[in-house]
Each structure stands twice: as C-alpha cells, then as structure tokens.
VOKOLLO-9963 format. One record per residue (C-alpha): z, x, y; residue number from 1. Coordinates in steps of 0.5 Angstrom, whole numbers, plus 500, padded with zeros to 3 digits. Each point is the difference from the previous one (the first is absolute). Layout:
% residues N
    Z    X    Y  num
    Z    X    Y  NUM
...
% end
This chain:
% residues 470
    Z    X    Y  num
  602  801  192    1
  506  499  498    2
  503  495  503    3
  506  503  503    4
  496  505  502    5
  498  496  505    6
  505  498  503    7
  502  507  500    8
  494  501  505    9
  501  494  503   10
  508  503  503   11
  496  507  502   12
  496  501  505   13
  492  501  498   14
  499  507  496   15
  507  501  498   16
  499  498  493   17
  495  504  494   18
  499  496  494   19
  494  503  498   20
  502  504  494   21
  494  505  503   22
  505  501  506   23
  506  501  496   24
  498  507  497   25
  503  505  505   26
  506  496  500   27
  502  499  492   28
  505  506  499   29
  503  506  503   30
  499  508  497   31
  505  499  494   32
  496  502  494   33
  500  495  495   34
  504  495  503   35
  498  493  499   36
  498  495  504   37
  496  493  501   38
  495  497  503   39
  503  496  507   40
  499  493  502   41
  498  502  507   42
  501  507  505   43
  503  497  508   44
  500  505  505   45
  504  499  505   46
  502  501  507   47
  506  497  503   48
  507  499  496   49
  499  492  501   50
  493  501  495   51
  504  503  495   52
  505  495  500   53
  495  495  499   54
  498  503  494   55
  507  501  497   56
  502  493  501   57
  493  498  496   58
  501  505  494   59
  507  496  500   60
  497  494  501   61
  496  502  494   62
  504  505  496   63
  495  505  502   64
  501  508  500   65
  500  504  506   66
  498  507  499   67
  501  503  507   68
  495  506  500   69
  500  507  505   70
  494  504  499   71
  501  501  492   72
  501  507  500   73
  507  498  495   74
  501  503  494   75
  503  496  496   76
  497  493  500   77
  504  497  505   78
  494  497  504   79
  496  497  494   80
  497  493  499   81
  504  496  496   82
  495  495  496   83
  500  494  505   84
  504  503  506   85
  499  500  507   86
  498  508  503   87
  503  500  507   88
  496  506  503   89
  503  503  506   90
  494  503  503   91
  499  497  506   92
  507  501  502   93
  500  507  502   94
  502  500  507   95
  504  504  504   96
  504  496  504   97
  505  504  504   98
  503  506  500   99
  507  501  504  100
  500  508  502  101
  508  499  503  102
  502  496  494  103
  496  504  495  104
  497  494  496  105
  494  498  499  106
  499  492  498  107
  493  500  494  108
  496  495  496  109
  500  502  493  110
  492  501  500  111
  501  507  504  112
  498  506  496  113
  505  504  500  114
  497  506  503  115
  497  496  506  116
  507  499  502  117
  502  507  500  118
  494  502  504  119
  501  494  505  120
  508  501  501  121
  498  507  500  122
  497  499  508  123
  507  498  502  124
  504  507  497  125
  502  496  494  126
  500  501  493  127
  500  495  493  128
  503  505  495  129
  497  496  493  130
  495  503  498  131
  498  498  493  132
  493  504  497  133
  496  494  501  134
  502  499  507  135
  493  501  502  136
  499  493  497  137
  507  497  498  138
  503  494  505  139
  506  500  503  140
  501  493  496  141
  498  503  494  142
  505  507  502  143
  505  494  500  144
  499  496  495  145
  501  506  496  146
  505  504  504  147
  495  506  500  148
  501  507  500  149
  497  505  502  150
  500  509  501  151
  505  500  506  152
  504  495  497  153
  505  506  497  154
  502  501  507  155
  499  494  504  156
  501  493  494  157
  495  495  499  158
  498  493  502  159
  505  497  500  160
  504  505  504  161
  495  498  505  162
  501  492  500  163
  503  497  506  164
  498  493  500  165
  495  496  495  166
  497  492  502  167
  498  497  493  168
  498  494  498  169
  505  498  495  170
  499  496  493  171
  500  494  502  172
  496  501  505  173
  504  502  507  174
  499  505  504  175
  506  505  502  176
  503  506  503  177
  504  505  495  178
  504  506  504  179
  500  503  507  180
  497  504  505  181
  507  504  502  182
  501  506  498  183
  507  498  496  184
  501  492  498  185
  504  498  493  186
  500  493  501  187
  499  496  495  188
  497  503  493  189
  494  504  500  190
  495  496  498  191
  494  504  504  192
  503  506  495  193
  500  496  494  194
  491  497  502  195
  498  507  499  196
  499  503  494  197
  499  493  498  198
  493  500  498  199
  498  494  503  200
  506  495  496  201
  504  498  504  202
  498  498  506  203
  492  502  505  204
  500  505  505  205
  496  498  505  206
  502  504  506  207
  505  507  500  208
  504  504  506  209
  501  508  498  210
  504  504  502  211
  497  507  503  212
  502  507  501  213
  497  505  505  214
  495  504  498  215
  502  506  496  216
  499  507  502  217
  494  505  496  218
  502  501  493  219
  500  507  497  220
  498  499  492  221
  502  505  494  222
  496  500  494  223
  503  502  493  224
  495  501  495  225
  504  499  493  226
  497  503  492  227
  504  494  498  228
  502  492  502  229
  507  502  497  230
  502  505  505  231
  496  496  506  232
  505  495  498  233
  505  505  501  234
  499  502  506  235
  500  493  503  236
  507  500  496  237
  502  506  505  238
  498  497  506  239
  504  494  499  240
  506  504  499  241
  498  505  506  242
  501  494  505  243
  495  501  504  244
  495  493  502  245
  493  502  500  246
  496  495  501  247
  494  501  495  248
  502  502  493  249
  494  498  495  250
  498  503  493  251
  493  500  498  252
  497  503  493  253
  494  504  498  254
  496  493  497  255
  501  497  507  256
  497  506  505  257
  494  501  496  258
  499  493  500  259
  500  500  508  260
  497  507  500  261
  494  497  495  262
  500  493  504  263
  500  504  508  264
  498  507  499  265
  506  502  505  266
  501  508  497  267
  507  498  496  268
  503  505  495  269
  501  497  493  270
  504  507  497  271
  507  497  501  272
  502  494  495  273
  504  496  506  274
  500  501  508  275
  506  498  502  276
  497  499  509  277
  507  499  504  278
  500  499  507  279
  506  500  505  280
  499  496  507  281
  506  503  504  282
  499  504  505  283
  502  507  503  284
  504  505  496  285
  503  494  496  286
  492  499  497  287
  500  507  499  288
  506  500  495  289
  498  494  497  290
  494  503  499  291
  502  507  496  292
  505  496  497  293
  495  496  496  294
  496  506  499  295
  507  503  497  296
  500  494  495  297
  493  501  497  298
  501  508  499  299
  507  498  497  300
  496  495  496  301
  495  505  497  302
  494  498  505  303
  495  505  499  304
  498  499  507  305
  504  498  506  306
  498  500  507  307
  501  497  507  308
  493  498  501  309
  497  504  506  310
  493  496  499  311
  500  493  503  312
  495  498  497  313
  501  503  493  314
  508  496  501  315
  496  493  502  316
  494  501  494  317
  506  501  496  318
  504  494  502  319
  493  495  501  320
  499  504  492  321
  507  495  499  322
  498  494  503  323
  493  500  496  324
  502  501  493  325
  500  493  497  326
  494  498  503  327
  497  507  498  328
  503  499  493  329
  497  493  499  330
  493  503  500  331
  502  503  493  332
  502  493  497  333
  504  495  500  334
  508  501  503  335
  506  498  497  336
  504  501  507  337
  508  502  499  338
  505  499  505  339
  508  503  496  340
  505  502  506  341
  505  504  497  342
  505  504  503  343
  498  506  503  344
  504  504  495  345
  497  497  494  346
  492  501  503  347
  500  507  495  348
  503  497  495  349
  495  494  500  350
  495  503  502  351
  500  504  493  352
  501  494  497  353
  493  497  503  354
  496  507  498  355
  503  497  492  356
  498  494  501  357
  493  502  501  358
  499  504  494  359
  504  496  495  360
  494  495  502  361
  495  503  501  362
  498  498  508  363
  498  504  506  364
  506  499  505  365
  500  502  508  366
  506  501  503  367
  501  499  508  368
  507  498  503  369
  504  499  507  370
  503  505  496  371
  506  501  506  372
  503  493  497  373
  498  500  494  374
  495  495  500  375
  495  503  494  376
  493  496  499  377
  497  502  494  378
  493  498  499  379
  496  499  493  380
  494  501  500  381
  496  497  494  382
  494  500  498  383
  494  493  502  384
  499  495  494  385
  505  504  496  386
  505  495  497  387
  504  505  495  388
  501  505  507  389
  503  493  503  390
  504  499  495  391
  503  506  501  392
  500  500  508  393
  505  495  499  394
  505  502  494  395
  500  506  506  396
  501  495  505  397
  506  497  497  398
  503  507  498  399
  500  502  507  400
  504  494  502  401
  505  502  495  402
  501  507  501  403
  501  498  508  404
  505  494  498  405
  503  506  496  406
  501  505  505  407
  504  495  504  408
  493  498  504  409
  497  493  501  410
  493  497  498  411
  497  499  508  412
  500  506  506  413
  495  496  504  414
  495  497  496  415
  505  494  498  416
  499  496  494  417
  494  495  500  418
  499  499  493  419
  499  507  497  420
  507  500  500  421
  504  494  498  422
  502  504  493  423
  503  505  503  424
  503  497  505  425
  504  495  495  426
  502  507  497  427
  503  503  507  428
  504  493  501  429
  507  497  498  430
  498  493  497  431
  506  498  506  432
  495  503  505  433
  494  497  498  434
  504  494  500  435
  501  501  507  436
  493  502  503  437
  498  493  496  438
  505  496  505  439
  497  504  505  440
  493  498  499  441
  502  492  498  442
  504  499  506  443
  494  504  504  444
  495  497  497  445
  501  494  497  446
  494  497  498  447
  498  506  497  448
  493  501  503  449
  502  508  504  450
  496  505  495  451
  503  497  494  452
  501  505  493  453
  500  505  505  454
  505  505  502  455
  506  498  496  456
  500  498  492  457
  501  495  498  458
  506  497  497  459
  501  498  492  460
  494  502  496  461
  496  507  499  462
  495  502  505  463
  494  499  497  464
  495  505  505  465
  492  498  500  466
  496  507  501  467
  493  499  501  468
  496  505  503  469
  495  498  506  470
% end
C-alpha cells in the first residue's frame, strides 16, 4: 500500500477509502466516447462536508488530484481518473435534507438523482425545472458541475438559474458557503454562479440550496413531423420570432426514432425525416393559442404533419422517445456526443451544415436537440473496432465546433467541456479571456489539485489531446 494511501486512510473514518484497482472500475470515467482517462490512486466516498476537506487538505499535502465524481453520466470527460489522482465520489451523500415550502427551496447533497428530487418536492406541490435526458441517473452535483440543461430549459433556464446557495470545500481545504437563500441578494461577486459550470476546478460542492417553482399545470403537446432537418430547424426559427414560450421545443431525426422503436417496441412512426415535439405548460386560452401557434409555425415551415396531440399516451411515447434516444442510439455502436448552441435563427442553417459534414465523411450522424434554444447534439455513430471510421467521427467532431463558432454559436450548451473539448474552446476564446479564466482558477485553486486539465485549455502551448477508446 502506498504509504500516503495510508495515511489517507487513517484521516477517514473505515470503508471511506477503495484502493484496490478491482473496486476502481465503475468509477474510472464518465460517458464521453473516447475520452482519456487513468488509473487513480484511491476512490473516497464521503458523507459529511468536514471528509471531503480532509481528502483536499491530503491531495494538497501530497500535490495529489481531486476528481470530484456524480454518477458519471457526463459526456465530455469531466469526471475521468487522472493517472495517480484521487476520485471523490458523492454517492453516500445523496440526501435531502430540507425542503422550505414558503420560501420555495430546497437545500440537497450533491448525491441526489436529479429525478428522485423531483418526485420528493413534488409532494409539496413544488417543482425542480431542470431536467437533462439523463435526469433518471444524473446528480444534482453533476448538473451543477456542469450547469446542466435539460428539455424545459427553453422556457424555464438551466441549473444555474436554480443555484441559490452552495457549501463548498475550497482548494485549500476549508469548507464555506457561496450565495444566498433570499429571493434577491447582490452583495458581493457571484461566486456560487461562478462554481456551477465549473466542472469540478474551482472548488468541491459538498451541499447545494435550489430554488423551487409551483408545479406547472398539464401540458398540451404539438407534433411536427418534417421531409427534412432543414425546415425543422426553420420551424424553430418561427417559433422564436412568434414570441411565444413553450416549455418543450425538442427536434429528434428518423436514425433516432428507429433506434428507441427497434430497442423498446413503443409503435413510433419512422416516415418523417425530423419530428419536431413542442409542448406548452400555460394554462387555459393562453395554453391553447400557445399551442395553435406552434402548430402554425410547423405548417408554415413545410410540416407534413402537425397536430396537437389529442392521444395522451401517443404525445408521452413521443416525448419518452427523446429521453432514450442516446441510450438507444449507443446500442448501435460507440457515440461521439456533440453539444453546439447556436443562435435560434442559425439552427437551420446549421443543421444543413451537420447533414454535410456527414456526407463529406462518410459517418452515420443522428440528430436530437433542445431545439427551442438552439441546443443541438448531434450524435456520431461509428462502427466497434473500426479505427478509419474513428478517424472520421472525430474530423467531424471537430468541423462541428467550427460550424457552430461560425454561426456565432459556442462549444458547450449543457455538457460542458471536460476534455473533448478543450481544442475547441481555445478557438471559442480571445487569449484575454483565457488569461482571465486562468487568474480565476489560480486564485481559486492555488495548488492546483481541482480537476486539473480539464475545463479550460491550457495557456502557451498547443493542446495535444490523448483518445483512446475504452
């Protein structure tokens, strides 16, 4: 045993601590395709805020990296071991510790599943509006390492909108509190703002206070179903300019209904090319202009189809269909997930451009997309153990990014960048920006043990990026 290891140990009360690789491998990496990582030094699961201080203050002590871990569910590499480091793993932490109805809040560890906070507030006539594909799984430590998303985001924002107050435990070590719990409070800088999305680099979220909404009224769901992706994506240019807020705008291609449909044998059509599945959460006439407008917008687009849903469950399998596309998608083989948001009049356009880039190198592309704000993951689907087919999943990766750049867009909606997308956020980047992020994260993290390499590139030198498949 590592003789540092033992002292680890010694500082944790017993079973806190795996060293045995054997007990290392559902903790190595998240869902990011081809992301590099290593092998760690130890995993710790803590329980309590004053634990993980004590593993920050040993990885000081012994220049040791700190990979703080949700439930993995990440597609861009954010969580991976790095050769020699320490993985913190949140999952004993997963309680809810109080819910306040009058103030609308409720105060978490960052172990929670996203939808098990849902299902728990729900029984006091509140709602948790983010809600990423993967909310079944994902954390809410996770959602806020990463400032997740989700399909209502287009109405209703994502996790950081929902971030009131954060306990963390510092890079030295000490443990604090970020934010506020009142409804408005501008003193100080933002510095619990600043944690989320900060993927682990700048501080370890040990607890984590969300603001709450009343539970929305029954949505009405409109279904579009489009010959092409181009005038999908123009249907969601209309929306935008109509004004209206729907609370789900969500585009899904033929390659992913057939995947779901093949996978769950849930009866979903397959003749469109895109479906786009829009839903509105306001209630009485306002709901129902909502509604005709999106249906509106579709037809104006060129839907060949597009109908509020009068069939419950036909609209829910439809919706559900979403939510299982990726999971469905990687049973076809390995998946190189995008993340692009671009600007909602630009998603045609863009969307054109991702249907060239597939033909130009000759890789199977599926599209799904919180279309509503111009979210879009295109998802490329190679083939096991074909190398050539690699090579070309990740010269379209990269074109991707640039056709997103271009369109006044960014690298990351919702995934954040981990470490698939360091290239291309040094393009999206002024050099005085990435100057600026740096300060942040010395003065935050002065040693240099939160999550190093990921996040933000480097300064200086050329990114040299290691892909090796699992």
């Amino acid at each position: 045993m590592h003789s540092t290891t033992a002292d680890l140990m010694a500082a944790l009360p017993e079973g806190r601590v795996l060293t045995a690789e054997a007990s290392f491998g559902g903790y190595l990496h998240d869902e990011g395709e081809w992301a590099v990582f290593g092998t760690p030094l130890a995993v710790v699961r803590p329980e309590s805020a004053e634990e993980v201080a004590a593993v920050v203050r040993w990885c000081v002590e012994t220049g040791t990296p700190l990979v703080p871990r949700g439930a993995g569910t990440g597609l861009s590499g954010g969580a991976n071991a790095i050769e020699g480091c320490v993985i913190v793993s949140f999952e004993r932490m997963n309680a809810v510790l109080e819910v306040n109805e009058a103030e609308r809040w409720a105060r978490v560890q960052p172990g929670v599943v996203n939808d098990d906070l849902r299902a728990h507030v729900a029984r006091h006539g509140l709602w948790y509006p983010p809600d990423p594909a993967s909310s079944p799984w994902s954390t809410i430590g996770g959602n806020v390492a990463t400032n997740a998303g989700g399909m209502c985001c287009v109405k209703y924002g994502v996790t950081r909108d929902y971030v009131l107050e954060l306990e963390v435990v510092t890079g030295t070590g000490e443990i604090t509190r970020l934010g506020h719990r009142t409804a408005k409070g501008v003193a100080g800088y933002d510095l619990a703002g600043l944690i989320v999305g900060s993927e682990g680099t700048l501080a370890v979220v040990t607890e984590i206070v969300v603001r709450l909404r009343p539970l929305p009224p029954a949505p009405i769901t409109v279904a579009g179903m489009f010959d092409s992706l181009v005038d999908a994506g123009r249907a969601v240019a209309l929306v935008a300019e109509s004004g209206i807020s729907p609370s789900v705008l969500e585009l899904v291609d033929r390659h992913c209904l057939k995947a779901v449909d093949d996978w769950k044998h849930m009866g979903l059509s397959t003749d469109a090319n895109a479906v786009l599945i829009g839903r509105t959460d306001a209630p009485g006439e306002q709901g129902a202009f909502e509604a005709a407008e999106l249906a509106r917008c579709f037809e104006e687009a060129g839907a060949s189809v597009a109908a509020v849903s009068a069939d419950e469950q036909e609209s829910d399998a439809l919706y559900a269909a979403r939510r299982l596309a990726y999971p469905a998608l990687e049973r076809l083989g390995p998946v190189l997930t995008e993340d692009v948001c671009v600007p909602k009049a630009k998603v045609p356009e863009v969307l054109a451009r991702i249907e060239e880039i597939a033909a130009a190198h000759s890789v199977l592309i599926a599209n799904i997309a919180h279309a509503g704000d111009g979210n879009l993951h295109p998802l490329i689907i190679t083939t096991p153990g074909d190398d050539a087919a690699k090579a070309r999943a990740h010269e379209a990766f990269t074109e991707i990014i640039d056709a997103a750049l271009a369109a006044g867009g960014t690298v990351s909606g919702e995934h954040g960048v981990g470490t698939l997308k360091l290239d291309g956020l040094r393009k999206e980047l002024s050099p005085v920006s990435l100057a600026l992020h740096h300060a942040v994260k010395n003065a935050l993290d002065p040693h240099g043990i939160l999550n190093p390499g990921r996040a933000i590139p480097p300064l200086g030198f050329v990114i040299l990026q290691a892909r090796e498949p699992y």
